[in-house]
C-alpha positions in Angstrom: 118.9 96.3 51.6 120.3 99.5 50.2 122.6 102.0 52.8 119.8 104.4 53.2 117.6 101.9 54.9 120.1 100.5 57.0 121.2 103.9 58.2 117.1 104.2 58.9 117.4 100.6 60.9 120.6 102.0 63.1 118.4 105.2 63.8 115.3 103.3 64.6 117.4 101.5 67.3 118.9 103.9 68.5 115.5 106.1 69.3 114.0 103.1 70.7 117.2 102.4 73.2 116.7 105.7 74.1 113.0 105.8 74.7 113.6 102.2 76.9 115.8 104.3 79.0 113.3 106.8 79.1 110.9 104.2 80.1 113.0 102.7 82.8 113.6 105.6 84.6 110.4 106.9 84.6 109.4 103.1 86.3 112.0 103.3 88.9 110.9 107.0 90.0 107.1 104.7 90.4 106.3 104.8 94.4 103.0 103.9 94.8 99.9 101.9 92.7 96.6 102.9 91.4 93.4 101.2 92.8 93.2 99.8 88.8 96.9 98.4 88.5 96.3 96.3 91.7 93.2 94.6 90.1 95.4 93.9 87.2 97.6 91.7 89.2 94.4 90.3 91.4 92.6 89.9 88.8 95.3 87.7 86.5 96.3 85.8 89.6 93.9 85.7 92.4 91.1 82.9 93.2 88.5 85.8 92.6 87.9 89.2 91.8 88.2 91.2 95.0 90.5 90.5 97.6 87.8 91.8 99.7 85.2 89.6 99.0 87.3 87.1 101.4 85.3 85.9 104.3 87.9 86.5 106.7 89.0 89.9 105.1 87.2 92.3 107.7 88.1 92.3 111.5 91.1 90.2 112.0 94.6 90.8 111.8 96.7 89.3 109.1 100.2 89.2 108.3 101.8 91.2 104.9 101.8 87.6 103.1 98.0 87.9 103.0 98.1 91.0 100.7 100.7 90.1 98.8 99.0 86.8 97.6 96.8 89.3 95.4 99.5 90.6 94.2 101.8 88.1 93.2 102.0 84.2 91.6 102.4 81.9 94.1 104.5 78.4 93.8 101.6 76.3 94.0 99.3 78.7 91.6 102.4 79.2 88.8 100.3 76.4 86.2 96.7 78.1 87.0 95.5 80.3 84.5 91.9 79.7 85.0 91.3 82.1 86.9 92.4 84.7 84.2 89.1 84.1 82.0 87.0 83.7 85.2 88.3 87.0 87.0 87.5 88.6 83.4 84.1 87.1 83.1 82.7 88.6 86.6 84.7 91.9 86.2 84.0 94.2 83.6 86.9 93.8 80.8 88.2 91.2 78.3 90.4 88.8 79.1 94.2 89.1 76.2 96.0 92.2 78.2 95.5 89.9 82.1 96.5 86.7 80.1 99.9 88.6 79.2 100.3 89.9 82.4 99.8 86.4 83.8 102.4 85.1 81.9 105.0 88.1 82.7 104.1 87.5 86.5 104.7 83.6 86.3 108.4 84.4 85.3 109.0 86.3 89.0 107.1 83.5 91.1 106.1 84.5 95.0 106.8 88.0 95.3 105.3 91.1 93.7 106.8 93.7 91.6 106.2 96.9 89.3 108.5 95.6 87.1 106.7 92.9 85.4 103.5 94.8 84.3 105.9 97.8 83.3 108.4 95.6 81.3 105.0 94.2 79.8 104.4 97.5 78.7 107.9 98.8 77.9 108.1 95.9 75.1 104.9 96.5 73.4 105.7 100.1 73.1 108.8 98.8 70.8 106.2 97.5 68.8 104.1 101.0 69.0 107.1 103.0 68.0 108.1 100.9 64.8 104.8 100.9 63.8 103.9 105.0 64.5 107.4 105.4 62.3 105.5 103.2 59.5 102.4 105.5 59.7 104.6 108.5 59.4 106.3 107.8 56.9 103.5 106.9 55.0 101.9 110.8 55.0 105.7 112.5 55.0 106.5 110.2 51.5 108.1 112.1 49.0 109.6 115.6 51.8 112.8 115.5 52.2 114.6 112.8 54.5 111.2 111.6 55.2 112.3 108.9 56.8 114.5 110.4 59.3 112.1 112.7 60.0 109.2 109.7 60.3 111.3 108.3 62.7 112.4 111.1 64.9 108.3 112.3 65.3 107.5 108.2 66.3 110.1 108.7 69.1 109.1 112.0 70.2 105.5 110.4 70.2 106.9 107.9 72.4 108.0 110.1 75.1 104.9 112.5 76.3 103.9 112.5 79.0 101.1 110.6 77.8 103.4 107.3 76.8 105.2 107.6 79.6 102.3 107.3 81.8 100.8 104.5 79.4 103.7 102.3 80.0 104.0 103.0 84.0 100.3 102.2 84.4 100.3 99.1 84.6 96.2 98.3 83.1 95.2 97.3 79.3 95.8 100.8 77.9 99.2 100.6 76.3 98.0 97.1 74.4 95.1 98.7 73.3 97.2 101.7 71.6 99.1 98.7 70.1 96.0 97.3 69.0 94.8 100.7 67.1 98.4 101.4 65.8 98.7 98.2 64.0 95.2 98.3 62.6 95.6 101.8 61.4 98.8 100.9 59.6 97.3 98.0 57.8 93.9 100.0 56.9 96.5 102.6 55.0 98.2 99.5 53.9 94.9 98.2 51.9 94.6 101.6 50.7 97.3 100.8 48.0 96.3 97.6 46.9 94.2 94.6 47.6 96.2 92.4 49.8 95.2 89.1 51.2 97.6 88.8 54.1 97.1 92.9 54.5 93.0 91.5 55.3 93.9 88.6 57.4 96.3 90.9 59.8 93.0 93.7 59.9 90.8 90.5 61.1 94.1 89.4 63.3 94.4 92.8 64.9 90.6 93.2 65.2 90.4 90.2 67.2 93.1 90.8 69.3 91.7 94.8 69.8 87.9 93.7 70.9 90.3 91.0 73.0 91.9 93.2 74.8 89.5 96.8 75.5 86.0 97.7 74.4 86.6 101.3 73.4 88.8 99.7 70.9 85.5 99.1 69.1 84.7 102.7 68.5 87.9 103.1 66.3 87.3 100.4 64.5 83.7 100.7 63.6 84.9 104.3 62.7 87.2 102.9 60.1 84.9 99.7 59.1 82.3 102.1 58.0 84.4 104.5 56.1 86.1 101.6 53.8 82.7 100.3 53.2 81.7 103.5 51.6 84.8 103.6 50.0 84.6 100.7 48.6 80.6 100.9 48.0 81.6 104.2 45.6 84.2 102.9 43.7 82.0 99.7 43.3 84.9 97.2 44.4 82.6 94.7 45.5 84.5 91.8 45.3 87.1 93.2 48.3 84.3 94.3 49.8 83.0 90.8 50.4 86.4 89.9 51.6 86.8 93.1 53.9 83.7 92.5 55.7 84.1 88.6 55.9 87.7 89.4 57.5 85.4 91.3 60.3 83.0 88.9 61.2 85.7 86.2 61.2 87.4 88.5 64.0 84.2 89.2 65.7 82.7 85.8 65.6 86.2 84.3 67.5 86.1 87.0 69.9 82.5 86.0 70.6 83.6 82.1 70.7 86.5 83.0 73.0 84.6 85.4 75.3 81.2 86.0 74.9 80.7 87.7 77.9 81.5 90.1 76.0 77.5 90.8 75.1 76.7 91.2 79.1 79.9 93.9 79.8 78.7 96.2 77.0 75.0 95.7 76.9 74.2 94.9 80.4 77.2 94.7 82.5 77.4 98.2 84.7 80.1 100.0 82.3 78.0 99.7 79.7 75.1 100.6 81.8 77.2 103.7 82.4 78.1 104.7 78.9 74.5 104.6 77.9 73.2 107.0 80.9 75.9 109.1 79.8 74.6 109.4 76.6 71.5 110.7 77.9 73.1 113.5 79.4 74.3 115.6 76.5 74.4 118.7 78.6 77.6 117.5 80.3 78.9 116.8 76.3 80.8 120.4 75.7 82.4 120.7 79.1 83.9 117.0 79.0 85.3 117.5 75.6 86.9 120.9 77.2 88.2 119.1 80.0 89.5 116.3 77.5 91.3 119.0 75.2 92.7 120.3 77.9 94.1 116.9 79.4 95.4 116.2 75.5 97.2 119.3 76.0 99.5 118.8 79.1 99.8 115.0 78.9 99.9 114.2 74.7 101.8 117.5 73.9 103.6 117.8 77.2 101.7 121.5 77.3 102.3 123.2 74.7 99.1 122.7 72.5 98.9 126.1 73.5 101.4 127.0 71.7 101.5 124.9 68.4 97.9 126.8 68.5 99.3 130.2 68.5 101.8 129.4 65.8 99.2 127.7 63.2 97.3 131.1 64.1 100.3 133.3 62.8 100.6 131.2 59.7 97.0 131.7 59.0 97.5 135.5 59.5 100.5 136.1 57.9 99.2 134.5 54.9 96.0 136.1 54.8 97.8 139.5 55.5 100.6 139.2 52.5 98.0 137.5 50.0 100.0 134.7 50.3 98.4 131.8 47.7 98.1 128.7 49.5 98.5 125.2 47.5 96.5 122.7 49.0 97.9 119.4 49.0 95.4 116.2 49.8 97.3 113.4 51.5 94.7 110.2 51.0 95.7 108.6 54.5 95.2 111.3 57.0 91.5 110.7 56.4 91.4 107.5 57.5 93.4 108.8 60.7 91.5 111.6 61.7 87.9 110.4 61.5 88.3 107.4 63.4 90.4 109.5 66.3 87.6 112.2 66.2 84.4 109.7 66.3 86.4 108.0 69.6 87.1 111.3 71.1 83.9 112.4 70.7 82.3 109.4 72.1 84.9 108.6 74.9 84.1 112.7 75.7 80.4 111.4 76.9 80.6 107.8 77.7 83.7 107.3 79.6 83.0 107.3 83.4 85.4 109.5 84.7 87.5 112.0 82.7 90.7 111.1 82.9 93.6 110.6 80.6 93.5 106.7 80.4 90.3 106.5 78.3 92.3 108.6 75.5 95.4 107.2 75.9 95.0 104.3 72.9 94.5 107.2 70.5 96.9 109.9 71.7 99.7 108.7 69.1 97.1 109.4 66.7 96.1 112.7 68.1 99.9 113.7 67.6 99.9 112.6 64.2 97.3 114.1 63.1 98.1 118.0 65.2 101.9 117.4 63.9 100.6 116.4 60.3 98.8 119.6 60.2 101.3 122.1 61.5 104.2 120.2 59.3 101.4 120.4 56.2 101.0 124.1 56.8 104.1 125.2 57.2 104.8 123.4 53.3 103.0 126.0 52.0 105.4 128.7 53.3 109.1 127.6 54.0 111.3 125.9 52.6 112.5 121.9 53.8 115.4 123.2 55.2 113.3 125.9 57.3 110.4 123.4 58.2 113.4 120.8 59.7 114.2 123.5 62.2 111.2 124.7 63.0 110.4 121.1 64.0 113.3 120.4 65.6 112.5 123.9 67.9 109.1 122.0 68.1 111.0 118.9 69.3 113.1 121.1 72.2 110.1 123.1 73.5 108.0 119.8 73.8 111.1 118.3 76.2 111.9 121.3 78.4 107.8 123.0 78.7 107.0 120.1 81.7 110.1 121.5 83.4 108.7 125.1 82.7 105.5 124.7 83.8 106.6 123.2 87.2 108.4 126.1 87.4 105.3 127.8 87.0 102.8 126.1 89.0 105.7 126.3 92.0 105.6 130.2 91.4 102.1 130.8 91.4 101.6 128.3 94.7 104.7 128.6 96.1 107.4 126.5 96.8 106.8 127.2 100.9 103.2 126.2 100.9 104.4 123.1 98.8 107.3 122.0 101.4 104.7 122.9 104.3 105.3 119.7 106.9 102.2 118.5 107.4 101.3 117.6 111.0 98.1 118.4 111.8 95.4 115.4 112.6 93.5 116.3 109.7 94.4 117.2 106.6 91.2 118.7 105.7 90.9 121.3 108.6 93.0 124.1 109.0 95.4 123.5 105.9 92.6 123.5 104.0 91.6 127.2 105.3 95.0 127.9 104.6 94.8 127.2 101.4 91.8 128.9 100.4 93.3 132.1 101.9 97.3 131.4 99.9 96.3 129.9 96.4 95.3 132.0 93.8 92.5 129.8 92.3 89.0 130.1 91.5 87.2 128.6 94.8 83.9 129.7 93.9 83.7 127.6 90.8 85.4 124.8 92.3 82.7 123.2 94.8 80.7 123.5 91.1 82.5 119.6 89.5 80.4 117.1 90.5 81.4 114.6 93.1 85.0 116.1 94.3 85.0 117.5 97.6 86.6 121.5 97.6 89.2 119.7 100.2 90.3 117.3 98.1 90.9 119.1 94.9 93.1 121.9 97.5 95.1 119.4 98.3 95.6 118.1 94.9 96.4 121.7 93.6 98.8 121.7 96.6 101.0 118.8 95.7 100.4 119.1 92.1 103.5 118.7 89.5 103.0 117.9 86.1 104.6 114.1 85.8 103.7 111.1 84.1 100.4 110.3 85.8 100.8 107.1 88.7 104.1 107.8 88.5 103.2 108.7 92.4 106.3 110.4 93.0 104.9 112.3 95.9 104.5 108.9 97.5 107.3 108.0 97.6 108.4 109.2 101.2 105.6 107.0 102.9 106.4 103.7 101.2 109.8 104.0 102.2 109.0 105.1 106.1 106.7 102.0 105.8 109.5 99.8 104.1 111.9 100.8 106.8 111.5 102.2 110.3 107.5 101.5 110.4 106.9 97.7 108.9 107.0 96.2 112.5 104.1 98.8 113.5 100.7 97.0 113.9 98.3 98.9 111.7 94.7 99.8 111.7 92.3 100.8 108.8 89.2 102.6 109.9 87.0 101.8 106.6 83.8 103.4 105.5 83.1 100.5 103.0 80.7 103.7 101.3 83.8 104.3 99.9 85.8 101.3 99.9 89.5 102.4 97.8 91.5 99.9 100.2 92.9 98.9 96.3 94.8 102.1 96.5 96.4 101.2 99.4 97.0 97.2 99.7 101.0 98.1 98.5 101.5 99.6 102.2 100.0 96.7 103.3 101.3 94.1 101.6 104.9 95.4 103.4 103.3 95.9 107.1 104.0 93.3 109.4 100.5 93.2 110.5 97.4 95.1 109.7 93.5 95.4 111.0 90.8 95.9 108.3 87.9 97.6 110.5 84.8 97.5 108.1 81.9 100.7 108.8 82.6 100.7 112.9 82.1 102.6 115.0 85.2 103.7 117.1 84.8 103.6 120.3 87.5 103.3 123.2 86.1 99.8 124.4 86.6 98.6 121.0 90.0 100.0 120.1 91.1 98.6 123.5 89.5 94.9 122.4 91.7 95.3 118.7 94.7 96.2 120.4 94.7 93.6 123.2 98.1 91.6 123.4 99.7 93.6 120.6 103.2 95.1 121.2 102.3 98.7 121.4 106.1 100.1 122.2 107.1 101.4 119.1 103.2 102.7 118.1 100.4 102.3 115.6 100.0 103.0 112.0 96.1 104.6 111.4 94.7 105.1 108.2 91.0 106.5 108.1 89.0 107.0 104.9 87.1 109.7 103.7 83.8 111.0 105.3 84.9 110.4 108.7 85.6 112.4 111.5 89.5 112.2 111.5 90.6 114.7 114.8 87.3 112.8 116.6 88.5 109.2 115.8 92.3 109.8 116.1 91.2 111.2 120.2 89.9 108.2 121.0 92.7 106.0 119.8 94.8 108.2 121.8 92.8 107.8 125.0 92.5 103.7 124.3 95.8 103.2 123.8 97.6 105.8 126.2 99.8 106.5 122.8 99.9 110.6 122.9 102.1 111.9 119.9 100.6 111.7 117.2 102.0 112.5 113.3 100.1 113.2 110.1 101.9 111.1 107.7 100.8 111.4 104.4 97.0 111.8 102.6 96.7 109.0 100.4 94.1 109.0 97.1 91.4 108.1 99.8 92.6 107.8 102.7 94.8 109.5 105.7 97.6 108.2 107.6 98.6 108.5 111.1 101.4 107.7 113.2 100.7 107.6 117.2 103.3 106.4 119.9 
């Protein structure tokens, strides 16, 4: 090994101590979990797929130990891994990313903890780091200190927003970015030369991709069709054979292994979903807006914006001084951007909600290939020495612009509104009104989205700071009150099962004393008075009551029932509101 690689090595390390760091900071600041990461546990632990689908789940009290046995391995469950590939079967995903997670929770036996999905996630992103400097390198081959500069863009890749939040949400989504990493690398890999062992890691990865998410499958077919063309054109038929045999070996052991697989894209109610929203192409334009516009705060940290405006320039300022550009072809980038483009295009209209998760397995390569460009571009101007700090600057505006921005959104909402305490009975009532009247925003086009109440999406703009997402910082006040001074508090959840997000919420739970899940009822004094009977009401009641419902109306009769008179808004949850009457 010559000095030059083992000076890359040391850096390599040193980037990816850093980004664990990174990483482990980010997961201590995590207060709360999505409805999603709570099914991961459940569903690689649990006797079934919904805690809820217990028969003794609705209308009885139960103690915190009967919440946290979703969450958690129990001592006489830790050699059980059935239910893994069963949970997987009746749900709506394949079974590799919940067999990992299995394993990971096995090694912190009867309790629950963030920790072991996040660890999970912070070691595969070792992986996704090493291999995003080996696809880097590959297209920078030949520029000066390539290899430095390969590895400094994997790391900054590494520490969006958008890898941040893959490796705190605690789901399949960082595996699956794994999975399209590794098969990208060894696509450009077999681009240089026919390589047995380069085929049998495509079929390997393949496998382990359709294994492990089924939007993996639209990269891949992507990049299966254009090496079959290649290959078709340049009349290598031979390593054609032995390409597409490699394929259907990994698809024909994916099939033996889970071939439920058939039902959840064909039949099951996702893929029922992705085919009705391929019948609505007049949604198509707007989603890929929104999607562009999550890519920019959460893959570039928000400042696509900007990397726009400086391509512009270039463009200008070459077109205004005659300047003669030299195009240069790179024969990977290709095989990078039309597999990223055909999944962004079809997550755009299948996926069913727009969020950042369906496009976090190919925001590394949506970096490389909006990097690529700008670093190609700027080649045909500036010298290396220029282009290194320009993309250093690039480097320093992508850290601080989240910080900016906050800055920003605090200025035009305002830090007062923001800090507002919160103790009304509703928090869809007169701080909603307020709101209208304060913020600055376009009301008349927000009651336009489909399916998001004008109340909600006020009080998301209220509380709103760009952070990794479900890094839930802005819960973090109510799981400590109910940590400390409020676990002994009997609680009651008033449930409309219409919109049944107890998921969201089963982490309070699973650390209060006792709890009262009251499925679709209606609230009357008579039967608050029968839940209540013999409980210790002296220090007061935890209430939580889910949207659609008439909180001030339900919240008055608890009061009357209960004689309890001082009542406290604590918090709105993702779905729900919480209350605190003594």
């Amino acid at each position: 090994m010559n000095q030059n690689n083992k000076k890359i090595i040391i850096i390599i390390n040193i980037l990816i101590i850093l980004q664990t760091i990174i990483f482990v900071i980010a997961g201590q600041k995590k207060s709360y979990l999505h409805m999603d990461e709570a099914y991961s546990y459940g569903l690689a632990s649990y006797n079934k797929t919904e805690i809820q689908d217990n028969s003794d789940f609705y209308n009885t009290w139960h103690t915190k130990e009967y919440y946290q046995d979703y969450l958690a391995v129990n001592e006489n469950e830790k050699d059980e891994f059935s239910q893994v590939y069963e949970n997987q079967k009746n749900d709506s995903h394949p079974p590799f990313y919940y067999l990992l997670l299995r394993i990971a929770m096995g090694l912190n036996i009867n309790q629950y903890s963030k920790w072991t999905g996040i660890l999970l996630n912070i070691g595969i992103y070792i992986l996704i780091t090493i291999f995003m400097y080996l696809i880097i390198s590959k297209l920078l081959k030949g520029k000066h200190r390539y290899k430095e500069k390969s590895a400094i863009l994997a790391f900054t890749s590494s520490i969006m927003l958008s890898s941040i939040t893959n490796v705190i949400f605690i789901r399949m989504y960082a595996l699956s970015t794994l999975t399209i990493v590794i098969t990208t690398y060894l696509h450009l890999k077999l681009l240089e030369k026919e390589n047995n062992m380069v085929l049998l890691g495509i079929s390997i990865s393949a496998l382990i991709g359709s294994l492990t998410h089924y939007y993996y499958l639209f990269y891949l077919i992507a990049l299966f069709t254009m090496f079959v063309i290649r290959y078709i054109k340049e009349k290598k038929y031979k390593l054609l054979r032995k390409y597409i045999l490699a394929m259907i070996m990994a698809g024909a052991i994916s099939l033996w292994i889970f071939p439920y697989s058939i039902n959840h894209i064909f039949f099951g109610y996702r893929g029922q979903g992705v085919f009705n929203h391929l019948a609505n192409m007049y949604q198509y334009f707007a989603n890929i807006v929104i999607y562009v516009l999550i890519t920019n705060v959460y893959v570039f940290n928000n400042t696509l914006w900007l990397l726009a405006i400086f391509t512009m320039a270039i463009l200008v300022y070459q077109l205004v001084k005659h300047k003669r550009v030299v195009k240069t072809k790179n024969k990977y980038i290709q095989y990078i951007a039309v597999p990223t483009l055909f999944y962004f295009l079809i997550v755009s209209i299948c996926s069913p909600f727009l969020e950042l998760r369906y496009i976090l397995p190919i925001s590394h390569m949506i970096f490389i290939l909006v990097i690529y460009g700008i670093y190609n571009k700027m080649s045909t101007m500036f010298q290396e020495k220029t282009i290194h700090k320009i993309m250093m600057t690039i480097f320093i505006m992508m850290s601080i612009m989240i910080f900016l921005s906050n800055e920003l959104i605090d200025l035009v909402i305002g830090k007062d509104l923001r800090n507002e305490e919160e103790n009304l009975y509703s928090s869809k009532t007169e701080l909603v009104e307020q709101l209208k009247q304060e913020c600055n925003i376009p009301i008349t086009i927000i009651p336009k989205i489909e399916g998001i109440p004008l109340d909600n999406i006020l009080l998301f703009i209220k509380d709103f700071t760009i952070e990794p997402q479900v890094m839930y910082s802005n819960m973090a006040d109510i799981v400590e009150e109910i940590k400390g001074n409020l676990k002994d508090v009997p609680a009651l959840y008033l449930l409309d099962s219409h919109n049944n997000r107890f998921l969201d919420d089963i982490l309070l739970f699973a650390n209060i004393e006792e709890s009262y899940i009251a499925k679709d009822m209606d609230c009357t004094e008579e039967k608050i008075a029968e839940i209540f009977k013999d409980k210790d009401l002296s220090n007061g009641i935890l209430v939580f009551i889910n949207d659609w419902q008439d909180n001030d109306k339900i919240v008055n009769i608890i009061k009357k029932s209960t004689n309890l008179y001082n009542v406290t808004y604590l918090k709105r949850l993702n779905m729900c509101d919480v209350f605190y009457i003594k």
